[in-house]
C-alpha positions in Angstrom: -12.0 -12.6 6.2 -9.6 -15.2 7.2 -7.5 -17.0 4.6 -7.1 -21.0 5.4 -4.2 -22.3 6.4 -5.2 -25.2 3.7 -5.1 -22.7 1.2 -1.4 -21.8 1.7 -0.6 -24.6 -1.2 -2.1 -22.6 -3.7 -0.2 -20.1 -6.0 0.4 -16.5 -5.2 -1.2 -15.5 -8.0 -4.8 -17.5 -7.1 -5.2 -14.6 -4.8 -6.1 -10.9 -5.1 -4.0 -8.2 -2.8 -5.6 -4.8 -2.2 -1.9 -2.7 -2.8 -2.2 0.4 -0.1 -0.4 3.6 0.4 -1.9 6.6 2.8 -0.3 9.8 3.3 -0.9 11.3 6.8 -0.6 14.3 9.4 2.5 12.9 10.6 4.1 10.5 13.3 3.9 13.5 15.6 0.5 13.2 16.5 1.1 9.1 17.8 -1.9 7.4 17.5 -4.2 10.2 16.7 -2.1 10.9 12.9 -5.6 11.4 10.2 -5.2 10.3 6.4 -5.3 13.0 4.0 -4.9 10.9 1.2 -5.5 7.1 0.4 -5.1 5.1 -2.4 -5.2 0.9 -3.6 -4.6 -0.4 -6.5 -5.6 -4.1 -7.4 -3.5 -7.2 -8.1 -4.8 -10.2 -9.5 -4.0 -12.7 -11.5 -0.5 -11.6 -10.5 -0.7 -8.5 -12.2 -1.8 -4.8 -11.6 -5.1 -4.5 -13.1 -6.8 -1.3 -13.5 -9.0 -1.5 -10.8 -8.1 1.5 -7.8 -9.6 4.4 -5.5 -8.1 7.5 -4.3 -9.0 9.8 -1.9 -8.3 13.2 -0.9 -9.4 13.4 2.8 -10.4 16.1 5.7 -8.2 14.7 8.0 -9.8 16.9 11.0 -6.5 18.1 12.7 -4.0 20.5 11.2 -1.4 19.1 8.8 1.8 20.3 9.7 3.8 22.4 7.7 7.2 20.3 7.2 4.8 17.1 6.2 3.0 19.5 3.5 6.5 19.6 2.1 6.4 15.9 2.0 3.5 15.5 0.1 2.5 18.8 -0.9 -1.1 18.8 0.1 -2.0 21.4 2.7 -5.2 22.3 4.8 -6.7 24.6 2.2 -6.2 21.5 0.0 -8.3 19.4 2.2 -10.5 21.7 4.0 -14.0 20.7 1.8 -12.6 17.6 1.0 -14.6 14.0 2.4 -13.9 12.9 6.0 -12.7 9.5 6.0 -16.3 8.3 7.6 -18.0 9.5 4.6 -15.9 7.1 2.2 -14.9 4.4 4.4 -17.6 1.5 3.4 -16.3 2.2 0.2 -12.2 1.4 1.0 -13.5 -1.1 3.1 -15.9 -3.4 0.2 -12.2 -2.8 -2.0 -10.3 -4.5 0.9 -12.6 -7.3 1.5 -11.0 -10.5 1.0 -7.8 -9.4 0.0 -4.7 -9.8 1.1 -2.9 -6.2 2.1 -0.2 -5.4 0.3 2.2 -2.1 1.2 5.8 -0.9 1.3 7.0 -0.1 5.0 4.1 -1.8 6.1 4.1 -1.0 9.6 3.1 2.3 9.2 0.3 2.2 7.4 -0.7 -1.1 9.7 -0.5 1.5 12.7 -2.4 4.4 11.4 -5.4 2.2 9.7 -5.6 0.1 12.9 -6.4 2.8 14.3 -8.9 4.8 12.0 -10.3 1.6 10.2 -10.1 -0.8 13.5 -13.3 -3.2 11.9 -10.8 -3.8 8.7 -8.8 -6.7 10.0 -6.4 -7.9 6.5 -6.3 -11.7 6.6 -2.1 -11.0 5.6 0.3 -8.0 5.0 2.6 -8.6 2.9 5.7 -5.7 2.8 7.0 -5.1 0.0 10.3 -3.5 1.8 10.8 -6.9 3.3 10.6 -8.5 -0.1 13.1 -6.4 -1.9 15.5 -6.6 1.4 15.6 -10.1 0.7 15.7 -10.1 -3.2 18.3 -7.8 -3.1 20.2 -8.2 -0.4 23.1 -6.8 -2.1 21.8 -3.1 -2.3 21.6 -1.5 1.3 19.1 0.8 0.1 15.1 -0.2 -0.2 12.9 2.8 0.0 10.3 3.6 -2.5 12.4 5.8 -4.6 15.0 3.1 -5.1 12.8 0.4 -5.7 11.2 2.3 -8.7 14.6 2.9 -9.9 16.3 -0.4 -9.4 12.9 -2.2 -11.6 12.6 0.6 -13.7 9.2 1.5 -13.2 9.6 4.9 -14.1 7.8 4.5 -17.4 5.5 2.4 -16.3 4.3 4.9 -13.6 4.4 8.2 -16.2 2.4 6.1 -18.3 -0.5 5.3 -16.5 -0.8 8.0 -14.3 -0.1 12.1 -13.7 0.3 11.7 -9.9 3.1 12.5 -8.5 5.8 10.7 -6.3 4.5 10.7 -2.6 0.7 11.0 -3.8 -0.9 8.0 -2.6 -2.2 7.1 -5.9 1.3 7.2 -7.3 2.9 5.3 -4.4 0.3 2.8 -4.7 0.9 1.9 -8.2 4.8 2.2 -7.6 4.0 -0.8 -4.6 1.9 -2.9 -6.5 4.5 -3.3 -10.1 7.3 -3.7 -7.7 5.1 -6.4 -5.8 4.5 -8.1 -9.0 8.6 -8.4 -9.8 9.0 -9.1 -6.7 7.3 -11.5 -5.7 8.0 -13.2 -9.2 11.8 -12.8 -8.8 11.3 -14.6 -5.1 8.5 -17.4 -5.8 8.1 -17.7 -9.7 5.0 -17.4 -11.4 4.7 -21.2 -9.7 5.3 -20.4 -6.3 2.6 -20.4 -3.1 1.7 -18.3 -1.0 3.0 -20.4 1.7 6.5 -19.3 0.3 5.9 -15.5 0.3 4.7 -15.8 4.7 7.8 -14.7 5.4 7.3 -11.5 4.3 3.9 -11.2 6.1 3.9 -8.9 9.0 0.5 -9.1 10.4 1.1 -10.2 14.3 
């Protein structure tokens, strides 16, 4: 779905962003890395809602053992777990329409590109970009500082058990700290023409 370039005048928060964070086999394998967990997490209204999915996934290759560190989920973990054909309609009727919203975009751009190549996000917004430019005082962005600097860490205990670098938990860290930001850049009043800049969908 395509998003008009007539509606660009109306406010951010007129719009509903599917918030995404995967974790993967690892850059190693180029483009044949497999998700072995996926998460979104809607915003509308310009705020998180309640409304999510999460899966753990049978990637089909082996999952390295340095990015089991990472994330802490290993082959045994996944081994009877879904393959990503068997729950795909179902991320894809959550994405529908919505604008894609993740921190460090470009990864997760490259790895659904190329194991979801019929979803096609109308925008991605990253989040990384966002805080580089709302803070540009701070030379640190990542996850982990974002959560700290907008103290989210309640927030994120509160409504969830999962665990930093669970895609669940990254998700819901992405979508609060799209909601400040995109306040602290834009106001409650601003349109979405004013948050482009942080689209990086070529």
């Amino acid at each position: 779905m395509r998003i008009l370039t007539s509606e660009y005048t109306k406010k951010w928060t007129e719009f509903e962003y599917a918030v995404l964070d995967l974790e993967g086999t690892g850059a190693q394998h180029r483009e044949n890395e497999g998700i072995v967990d996926i998460a979104g997490v809607l915003v509308k209204g310009g705020a998180v809602t309640h409304e999510s999915f999460n899966h753990l996934l049978n990637p089909e290759i082996s999952i390295p053992s340095f990015i089991s560190r990472i994330h802490g989920i290993t082959d045994k973990d996944v081994q009877n777990k879904p393959k990503l054909a068997e729950v795909k309609s179902g991320i894809l009727t959550f994405c529908e329409g919505r604008i894609l919203v993740s921190h460090n975009a470009p990864v997760e751009r490259r790895v659904l590109r190329f194991r979801l190549p019929e979803y096609e996000p109308p925008i991605i917004f990253d989040t990384l970009k966002m805080s580089r430019t709302a803070y540009q005082e701070e030379k640190k962005h990542s996850l982990d500082e974002m959560i700290k600097r907008l103290n989210l860490e309640s927030v994120l205990s509160s409504a969830t058990d999962s665990k930093r670098h669970s895609a669940f938990y990254d998700a819901l860290a992405t979508a609060h700290a799209f909601v400040v930001l995109a306040n602290r850049l834009v106001g409650k009043e601003g349109v979405l023409q004013d948050l482009l800049k942080y689209n990086i969908r070529d």
